[in-house]
C-alpha positions as CSV (number, residue, x, y, z in Angstrom):
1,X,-21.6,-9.0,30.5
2,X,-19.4,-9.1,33.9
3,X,-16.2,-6.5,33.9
4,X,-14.1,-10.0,34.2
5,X,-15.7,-11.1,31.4
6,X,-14.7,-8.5,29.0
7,X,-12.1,-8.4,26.3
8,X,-10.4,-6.4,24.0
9,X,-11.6,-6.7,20.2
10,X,-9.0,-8.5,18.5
11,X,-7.7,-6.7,15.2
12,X,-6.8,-9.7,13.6
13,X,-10.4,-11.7,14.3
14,X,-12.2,-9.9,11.6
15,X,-9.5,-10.5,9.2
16,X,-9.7,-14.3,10.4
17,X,-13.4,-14.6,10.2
18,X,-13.6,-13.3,6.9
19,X,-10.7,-14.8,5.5
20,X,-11.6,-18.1,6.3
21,X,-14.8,-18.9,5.1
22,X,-13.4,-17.5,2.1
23,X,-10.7,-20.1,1.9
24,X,-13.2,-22.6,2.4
25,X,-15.2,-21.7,-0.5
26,X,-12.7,-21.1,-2.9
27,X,-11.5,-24.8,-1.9
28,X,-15.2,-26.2,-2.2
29,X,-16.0,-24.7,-5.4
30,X,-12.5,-25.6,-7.0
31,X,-12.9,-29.1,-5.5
32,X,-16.1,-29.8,-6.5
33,X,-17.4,-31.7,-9.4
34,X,-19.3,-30.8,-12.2
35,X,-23.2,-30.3,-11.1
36,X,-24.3,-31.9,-14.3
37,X,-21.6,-34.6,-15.3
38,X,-23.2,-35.6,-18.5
39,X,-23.7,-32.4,-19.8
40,X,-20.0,-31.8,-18.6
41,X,-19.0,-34.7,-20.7
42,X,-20.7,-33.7,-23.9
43,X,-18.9,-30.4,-23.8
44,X,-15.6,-32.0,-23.2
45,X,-16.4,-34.5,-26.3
46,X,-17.3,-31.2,-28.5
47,X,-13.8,-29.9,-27.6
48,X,-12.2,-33.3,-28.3
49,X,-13.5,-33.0,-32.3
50,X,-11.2,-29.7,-32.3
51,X,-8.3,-30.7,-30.4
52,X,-8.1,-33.9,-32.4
53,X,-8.2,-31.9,-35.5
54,X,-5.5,-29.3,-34.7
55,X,-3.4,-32.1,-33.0
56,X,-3.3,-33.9,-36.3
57,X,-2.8,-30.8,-38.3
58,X,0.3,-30.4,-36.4
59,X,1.6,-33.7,-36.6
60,X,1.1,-33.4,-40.4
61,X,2.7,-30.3,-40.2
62,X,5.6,-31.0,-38.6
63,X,6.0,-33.8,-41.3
64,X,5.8,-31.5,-44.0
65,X,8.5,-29.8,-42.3
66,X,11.2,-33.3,-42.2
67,X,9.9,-35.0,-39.4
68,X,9.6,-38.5,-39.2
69,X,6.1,-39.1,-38.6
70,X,4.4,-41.5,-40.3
71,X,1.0,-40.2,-42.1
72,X,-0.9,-43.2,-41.4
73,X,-0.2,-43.2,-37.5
74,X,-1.4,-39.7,-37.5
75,X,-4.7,-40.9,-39.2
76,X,-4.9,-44.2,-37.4
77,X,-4.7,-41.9,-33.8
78,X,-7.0,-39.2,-35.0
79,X,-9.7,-41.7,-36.6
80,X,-9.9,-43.6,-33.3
81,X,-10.0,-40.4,-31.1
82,X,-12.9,-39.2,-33.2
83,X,-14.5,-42.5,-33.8
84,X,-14.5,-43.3,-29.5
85,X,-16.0,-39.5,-29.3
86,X,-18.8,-40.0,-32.0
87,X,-19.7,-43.4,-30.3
88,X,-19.6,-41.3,-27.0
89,X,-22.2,-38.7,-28.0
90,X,-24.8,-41.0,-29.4
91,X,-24.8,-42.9,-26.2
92,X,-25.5,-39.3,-24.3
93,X,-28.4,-38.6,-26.7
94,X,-29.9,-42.2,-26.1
95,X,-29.8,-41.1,-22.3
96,X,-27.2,-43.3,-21.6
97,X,-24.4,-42.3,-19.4
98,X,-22.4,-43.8,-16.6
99,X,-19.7,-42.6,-13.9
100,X,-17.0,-43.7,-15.2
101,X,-17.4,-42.8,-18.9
102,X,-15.2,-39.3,-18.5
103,X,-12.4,-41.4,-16.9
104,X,-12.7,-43.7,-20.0
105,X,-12.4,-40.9,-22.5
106,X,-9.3,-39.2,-20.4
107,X,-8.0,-42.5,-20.7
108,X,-8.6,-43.3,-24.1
109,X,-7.1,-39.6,-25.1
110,X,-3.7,-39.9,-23.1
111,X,-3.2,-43.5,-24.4
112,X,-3.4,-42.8,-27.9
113,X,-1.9,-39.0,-27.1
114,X,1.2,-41.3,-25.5
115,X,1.4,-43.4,-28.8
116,X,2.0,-40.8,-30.9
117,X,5.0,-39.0,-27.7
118,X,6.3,-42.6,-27.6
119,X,7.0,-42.5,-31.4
120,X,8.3,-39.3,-31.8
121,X,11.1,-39.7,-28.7
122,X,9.0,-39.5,-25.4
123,X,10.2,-36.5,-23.6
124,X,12.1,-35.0,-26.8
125,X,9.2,-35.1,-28.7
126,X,8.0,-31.4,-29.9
127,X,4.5,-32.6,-28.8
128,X,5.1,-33.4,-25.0
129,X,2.7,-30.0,-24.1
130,X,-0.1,-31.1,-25.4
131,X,-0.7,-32.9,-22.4
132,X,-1.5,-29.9,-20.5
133,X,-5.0,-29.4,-23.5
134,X,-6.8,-32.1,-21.3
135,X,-5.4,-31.2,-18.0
136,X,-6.9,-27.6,-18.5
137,X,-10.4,-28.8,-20.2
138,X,-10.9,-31.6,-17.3
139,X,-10.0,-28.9,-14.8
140,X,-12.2,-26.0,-16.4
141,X,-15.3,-28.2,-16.8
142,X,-15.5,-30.7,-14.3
143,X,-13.0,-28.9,-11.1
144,X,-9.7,-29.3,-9.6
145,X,-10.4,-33.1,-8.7
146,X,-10.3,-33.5,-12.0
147,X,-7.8,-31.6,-13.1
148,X,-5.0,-33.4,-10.9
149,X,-6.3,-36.6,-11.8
150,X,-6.0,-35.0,-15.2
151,X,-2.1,-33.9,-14.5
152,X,-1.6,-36.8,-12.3
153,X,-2.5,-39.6,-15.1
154,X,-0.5,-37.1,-18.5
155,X,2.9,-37.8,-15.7
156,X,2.1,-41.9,-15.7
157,X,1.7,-42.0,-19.2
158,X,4.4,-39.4,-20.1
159,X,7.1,-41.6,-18.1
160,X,5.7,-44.6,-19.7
161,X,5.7,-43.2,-23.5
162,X,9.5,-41.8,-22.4
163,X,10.8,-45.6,-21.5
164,X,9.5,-47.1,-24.7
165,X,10.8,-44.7,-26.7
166,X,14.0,-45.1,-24.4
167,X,13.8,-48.6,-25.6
168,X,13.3,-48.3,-29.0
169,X,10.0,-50.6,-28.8
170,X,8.7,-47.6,-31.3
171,X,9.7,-45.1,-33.8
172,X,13.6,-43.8,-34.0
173,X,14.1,-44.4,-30.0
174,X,15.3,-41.4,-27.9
175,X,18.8,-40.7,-25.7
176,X,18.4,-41.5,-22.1
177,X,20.8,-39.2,-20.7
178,X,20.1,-37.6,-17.0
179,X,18.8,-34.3,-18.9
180,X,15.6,-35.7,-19.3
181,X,15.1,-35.8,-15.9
182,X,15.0,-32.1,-16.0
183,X,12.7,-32.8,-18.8
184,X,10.4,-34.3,-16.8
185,X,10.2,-32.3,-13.8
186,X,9.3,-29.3,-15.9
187,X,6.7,-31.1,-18.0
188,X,5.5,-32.5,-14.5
189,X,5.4,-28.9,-13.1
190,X,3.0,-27.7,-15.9
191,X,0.9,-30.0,-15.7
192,X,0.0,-29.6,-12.2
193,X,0.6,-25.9,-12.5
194,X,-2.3,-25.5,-15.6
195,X,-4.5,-28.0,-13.2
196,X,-4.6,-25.6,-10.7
197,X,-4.6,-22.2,-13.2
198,X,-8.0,-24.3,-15.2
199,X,-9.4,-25.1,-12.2
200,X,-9.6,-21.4,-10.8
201,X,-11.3,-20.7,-13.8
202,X,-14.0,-22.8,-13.6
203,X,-16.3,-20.4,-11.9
204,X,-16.6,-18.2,-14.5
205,X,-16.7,-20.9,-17.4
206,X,-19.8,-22.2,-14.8
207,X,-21.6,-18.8,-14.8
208,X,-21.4,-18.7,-18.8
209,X,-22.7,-22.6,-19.1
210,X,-25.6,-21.2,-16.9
211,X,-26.2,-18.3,-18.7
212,X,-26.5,-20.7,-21.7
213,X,-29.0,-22.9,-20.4
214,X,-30.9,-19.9,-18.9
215,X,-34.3,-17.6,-19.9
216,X,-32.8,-14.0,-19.0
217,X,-36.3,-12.9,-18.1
218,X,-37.5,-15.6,-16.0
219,X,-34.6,-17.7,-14.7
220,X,-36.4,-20.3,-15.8
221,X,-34.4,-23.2,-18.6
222,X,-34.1,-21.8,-21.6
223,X,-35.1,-23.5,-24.9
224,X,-31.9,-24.8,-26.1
225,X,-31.7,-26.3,-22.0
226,X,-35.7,-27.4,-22.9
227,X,-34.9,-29.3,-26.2
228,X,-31.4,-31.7,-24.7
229,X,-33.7,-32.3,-21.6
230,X,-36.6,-33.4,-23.8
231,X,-34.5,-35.1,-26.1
232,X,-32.6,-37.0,-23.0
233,X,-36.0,-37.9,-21.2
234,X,-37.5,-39.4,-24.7
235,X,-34.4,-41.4,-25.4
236,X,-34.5,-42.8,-21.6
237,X,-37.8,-43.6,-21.8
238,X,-37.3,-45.4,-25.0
239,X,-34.1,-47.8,-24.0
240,X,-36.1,-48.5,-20.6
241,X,-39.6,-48.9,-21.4
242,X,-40.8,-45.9,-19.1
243,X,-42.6,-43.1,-20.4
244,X,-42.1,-39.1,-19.8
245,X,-44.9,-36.3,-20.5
246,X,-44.6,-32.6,-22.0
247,X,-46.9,-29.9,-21.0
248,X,-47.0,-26.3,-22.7
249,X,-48.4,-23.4,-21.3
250,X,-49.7,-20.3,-22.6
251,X,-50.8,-17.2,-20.6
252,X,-54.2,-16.4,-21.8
253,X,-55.0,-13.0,-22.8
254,X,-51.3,-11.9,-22.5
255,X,-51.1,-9.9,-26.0
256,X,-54.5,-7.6,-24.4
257,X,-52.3,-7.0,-21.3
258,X,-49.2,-5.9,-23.0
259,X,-51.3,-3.6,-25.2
260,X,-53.2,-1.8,-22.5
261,X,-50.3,-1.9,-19.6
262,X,-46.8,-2.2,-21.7
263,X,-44.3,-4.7,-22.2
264,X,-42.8,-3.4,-18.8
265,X,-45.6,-5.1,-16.7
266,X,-45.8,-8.0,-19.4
267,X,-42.1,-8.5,-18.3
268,X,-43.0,-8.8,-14.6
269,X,-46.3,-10.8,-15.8
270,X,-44.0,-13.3,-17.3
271,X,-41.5,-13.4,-14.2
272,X,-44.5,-13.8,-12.0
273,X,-46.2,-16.6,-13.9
274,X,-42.6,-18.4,-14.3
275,X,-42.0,-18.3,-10.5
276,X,-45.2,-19.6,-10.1
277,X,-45.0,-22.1,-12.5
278,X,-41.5,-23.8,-10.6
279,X,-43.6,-23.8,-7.4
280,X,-45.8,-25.8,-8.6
281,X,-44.0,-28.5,-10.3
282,X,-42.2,-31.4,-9.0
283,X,-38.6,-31.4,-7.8
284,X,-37.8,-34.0,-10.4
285,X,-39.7,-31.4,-13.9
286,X,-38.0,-28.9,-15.8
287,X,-40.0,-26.1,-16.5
288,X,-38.7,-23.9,-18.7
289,X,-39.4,-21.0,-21.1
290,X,-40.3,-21.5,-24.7
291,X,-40.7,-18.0,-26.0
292,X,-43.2,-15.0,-25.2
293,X,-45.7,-16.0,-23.4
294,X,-45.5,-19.9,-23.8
295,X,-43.6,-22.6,-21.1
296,X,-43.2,-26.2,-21.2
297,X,-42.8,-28.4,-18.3
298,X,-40.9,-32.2,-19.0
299,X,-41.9,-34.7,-16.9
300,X,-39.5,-37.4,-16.9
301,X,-41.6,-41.2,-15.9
302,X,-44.3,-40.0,-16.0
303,X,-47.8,-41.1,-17.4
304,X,-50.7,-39.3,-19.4
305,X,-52.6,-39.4,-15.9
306,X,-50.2,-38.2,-13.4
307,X,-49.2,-35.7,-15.7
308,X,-52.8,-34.1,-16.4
309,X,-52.7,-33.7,-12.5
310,X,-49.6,-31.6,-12.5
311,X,-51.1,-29.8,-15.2
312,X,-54.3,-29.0,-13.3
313,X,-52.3,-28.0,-10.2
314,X,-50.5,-25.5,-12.9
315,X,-53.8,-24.5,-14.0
316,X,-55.2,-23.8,-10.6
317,X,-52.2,-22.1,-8.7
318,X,-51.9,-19.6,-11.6
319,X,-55.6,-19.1,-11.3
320,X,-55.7,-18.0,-7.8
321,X,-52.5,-16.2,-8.3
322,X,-54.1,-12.4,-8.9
323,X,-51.1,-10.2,-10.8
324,X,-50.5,-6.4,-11.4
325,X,-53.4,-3.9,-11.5
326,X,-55.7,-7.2,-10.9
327,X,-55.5,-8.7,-13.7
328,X,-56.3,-12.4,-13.2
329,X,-53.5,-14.4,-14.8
330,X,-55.2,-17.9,-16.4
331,X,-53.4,-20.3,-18.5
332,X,-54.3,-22.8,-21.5
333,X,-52.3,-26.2,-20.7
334,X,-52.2,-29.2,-23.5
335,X,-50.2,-32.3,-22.1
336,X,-48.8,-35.0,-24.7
337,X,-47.1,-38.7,-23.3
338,X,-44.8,-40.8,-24.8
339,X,-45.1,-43.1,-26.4
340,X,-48.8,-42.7,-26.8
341,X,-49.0,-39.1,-28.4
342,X,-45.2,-38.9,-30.0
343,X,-42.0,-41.1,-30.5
344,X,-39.7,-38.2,-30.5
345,X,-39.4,-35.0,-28.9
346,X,-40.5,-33.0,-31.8
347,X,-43.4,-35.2,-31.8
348,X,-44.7,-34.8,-27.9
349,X,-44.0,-30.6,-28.4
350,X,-46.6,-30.7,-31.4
351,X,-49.5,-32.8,-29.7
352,X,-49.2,-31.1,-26.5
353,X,-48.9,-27.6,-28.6
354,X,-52.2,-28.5,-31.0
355,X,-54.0,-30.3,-27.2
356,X,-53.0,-26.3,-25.6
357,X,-54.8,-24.5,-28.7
358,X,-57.9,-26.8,-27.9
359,X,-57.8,-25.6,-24.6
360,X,-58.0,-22.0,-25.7
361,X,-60.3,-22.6,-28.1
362,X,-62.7,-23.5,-25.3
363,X,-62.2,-20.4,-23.7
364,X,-59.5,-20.9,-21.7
365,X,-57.8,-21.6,-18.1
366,X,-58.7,-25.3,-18.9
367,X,-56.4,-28.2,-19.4
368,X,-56.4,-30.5,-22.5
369,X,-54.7,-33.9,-23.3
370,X,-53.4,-34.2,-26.8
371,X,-55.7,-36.7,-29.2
372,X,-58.8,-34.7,-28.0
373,X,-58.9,-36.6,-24.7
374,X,-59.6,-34.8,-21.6
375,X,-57.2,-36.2,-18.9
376,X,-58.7,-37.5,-15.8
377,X,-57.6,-35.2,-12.5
């Protein structure tokens, strides 16, 4: 570099450079939806049974204690709420899910949450906070999008349940003096205040959804993650007419090499093979571990034939993959399609887990297709 071309280090540069990119992120990962928005939305219907319940324990509650609530409005409110949920998860464990279902439910839930405000005297009502319990779980689960649509949507519905209740259209009516303006700005404030707070959080309530659906060992899905994927793939297969495979994999020989090297080097057997294993499958499989030494591998549309093929190329990148202290790592694969081999998840896991055992039987590092075919690679 020239002399004229020199300069003085900045102090504040490094600061900047850092600082920055850090902004960014935080932005882009407060921002940013939910990876998996239908597992998102089952977690939020979950929550919604329990925040129903309590909701209408208080309202009974609060009766109980000389308020004028009447008990078959807190019953109609709360049946509907958990009815709309119910009907909600069955259509996620058919495979059925759509965009615009969460905003449906966040609507649904303010509506009826706005019914009950309206009733009991809009912005004097005892129960205006309970906005801010979906404006946190929308921001927590699904990101700060979300959660000021979330806040955004309990203001709209808060001002409308405070005018008919101003208007006596419902329940006893309310005073519309200027205070409630106050009201309202501090109602408002929370909202968007517990949006933000919610969504901050999210990257931690991420990392523990992760660890949920995660093998510690191998990274891999775990089998809880295993059994809603299978379940999903089997139910979308059904409504649509496709068809989805399963194959389960089983180290061969594993229980000699933990004896004679240690469960240490089993541990790093079982990473190995797992890391191998999500090489060789598609982009679009979940491989995942099933306990020990055993994996599965959901194919979602795909057929008996194309699957056998992934199952060989299992087969033969485990075989040339030579582990600790050369010990050659082989595998036992048995493959089961729907809806030839199973109807139901359960079903597929048992042909493709009695199609595996044939394979050992044999002798091993073979592949099998469940009913005693052998699948054409």
């Amino acid at each position: 570099m020239r002399p004229s071309e020199h300069h003085e280090p900045s102090h504040d540069a490094p600061h900047d450079g850092m600082t920055t990119p850090r902004i960014r992120a935080f932005l882009r990962d407060w921002m940013t939806a939910a990876e998996d928005p239908a597992f998102a939305h089952g977690a939020v219907l979950r929550l919604t049974y329990g925040v129903t319940a309590a909701v209408a324990s208080l309202a009974l509650l609060a009766r109980l204690l000389g308020m004028a609530i009447p008990v078959w409005l807190v019953a109609s409110l709360a049946g509907i709420a958990m009815l709309a949920t119910w009907i909600q998860q069955r259509l996620l464990r058919a495979g059925w899910f759509v965009r615009g279902l969460p905003l449906i439910h966040l609507n649904l839930g303010l509506l009826l949450l706005s019914f009950g405000i309206a009733y009991t005297g809009g912005l004097q009502s005892p129960f205006v906070w309970i906005y801010a319990i979906p404006v946190a779980i929308e921001g927590v689960l699904r990101g700060g999008s979300w959660g000021v649509i979330s806040a955004t949507a309990s203001t709209v519905y808060l001002i409308a349940a405070t005018l008919v209740a101003t208007a006596g259209v419902i329940g006893a009516g309310s005073r519309g003096d200027s205070s409630l303006s106050v009201f309202l700005i501090s109602y408002v404030g929370m909202f968007y205040v517990v949006a933000f707070i919610a969504s901050s959080l999210r990257g931690q309530v991420r990392e523990i959804f992760r660890l949920a659906r995660t093998d510690p060992l191998t990274g891999l899905a775990n089998r809880y993650a295993l059994r809603q994927a299978l379940e999903q793939e089997v139910a979308r297969a059904r409504r649509y007419g496709l068809s989805c495979a399963v194959i389960i994999v089983e180290i061969d020989k594993f229980k000699r090499f933990n004896d004679r090297y240690g469960h240490l080097h089993g541990d790093e057997v079982l990473r190995r093979a797992a890391a191998t294993l999500r090489g060789s499958c598609r982009a679009a499989d979940l491989p995942a571990r099933f306990g020990g030494d055993e994996f599965v591998v959901v194919l979602p549309q795909t057929g008996k034939g194309e699957a056998a093929r992934v199952a060989e190329r299992i087969r033969s990148d485990m075989e040339e993959f030579s582990l600790l202290r050369g010990f050659p790592l082989t595998v036992s694969l048995g493959l089961a399609a729907f809806p030839d081999d199973g109807l139901f998840a359960r079903d597929l896991l048992e042909a493709a887990d009695a199609a595996m055992y044939a394979a050992k039987s044999a002798g091993g590092n073979a592949v099998r297709a469940a009913a005693g075919t052998s699948p054409a690679v």
